[in-house]
C-alpha positions in Angstrom: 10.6 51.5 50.8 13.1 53.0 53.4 13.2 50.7 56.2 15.9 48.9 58.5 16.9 49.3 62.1 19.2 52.5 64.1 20.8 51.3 67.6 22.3 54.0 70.0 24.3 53.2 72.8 23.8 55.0 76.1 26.4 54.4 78.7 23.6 54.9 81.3 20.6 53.5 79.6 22.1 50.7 77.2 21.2 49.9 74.0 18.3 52.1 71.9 17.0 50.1 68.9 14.9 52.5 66.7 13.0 51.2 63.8 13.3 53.3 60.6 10.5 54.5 58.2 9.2 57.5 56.1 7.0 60.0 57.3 4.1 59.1 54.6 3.7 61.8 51.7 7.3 62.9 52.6 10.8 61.8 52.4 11.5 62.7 56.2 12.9 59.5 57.8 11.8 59.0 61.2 11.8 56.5 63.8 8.5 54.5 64.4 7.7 54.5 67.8 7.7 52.1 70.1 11.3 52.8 70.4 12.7 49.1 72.4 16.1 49.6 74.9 18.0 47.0 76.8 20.4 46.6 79.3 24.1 47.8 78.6 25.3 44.3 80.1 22.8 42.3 77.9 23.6 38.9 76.1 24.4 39.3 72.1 21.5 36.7 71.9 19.4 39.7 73.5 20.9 42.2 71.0 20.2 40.3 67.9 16.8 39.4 69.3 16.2 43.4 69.6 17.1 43.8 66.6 15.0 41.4 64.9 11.8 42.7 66.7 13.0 46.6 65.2 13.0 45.2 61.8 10.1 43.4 61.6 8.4 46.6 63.1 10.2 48.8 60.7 9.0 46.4 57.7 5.5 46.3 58.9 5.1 50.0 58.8 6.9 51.3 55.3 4.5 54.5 55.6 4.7 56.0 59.2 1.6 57.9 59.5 2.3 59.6 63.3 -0.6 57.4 64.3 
């Protein structure tokens, strides 16, 4: 199963949490939308809390269909 989370950092837009799967009947990772972003001058509570919510999402869907 390839899973887990990717975070960006935009010095405009903040942080970009991306939650990370397969493309089913591939290997192509991809990012499984919805794609979550938060304020640059968030709380680390809010970061970890992000990227909590990526993970789970990225567990729940192991097989990324495009659907």
């Amino acid at each position: 199963m390839f899973t887990g989370v990717t975070i960006y950092f935009n010095k405009d837009l903040g942080y970009i949490f991306g939650a990370r799967s397969k493309q089913e009947g591939t290997n192509a990772p991809v990012i499984v939308p919805p794609v979550l972003r938060i304020e640059k001058d968030c709380t680390d509570q809010r970061i970890i809390e992000s990227i909590t919510v990526a993970r789970e999402l990225s567990m729940k869907t192991p097989f990324y269909t495009g659907a």
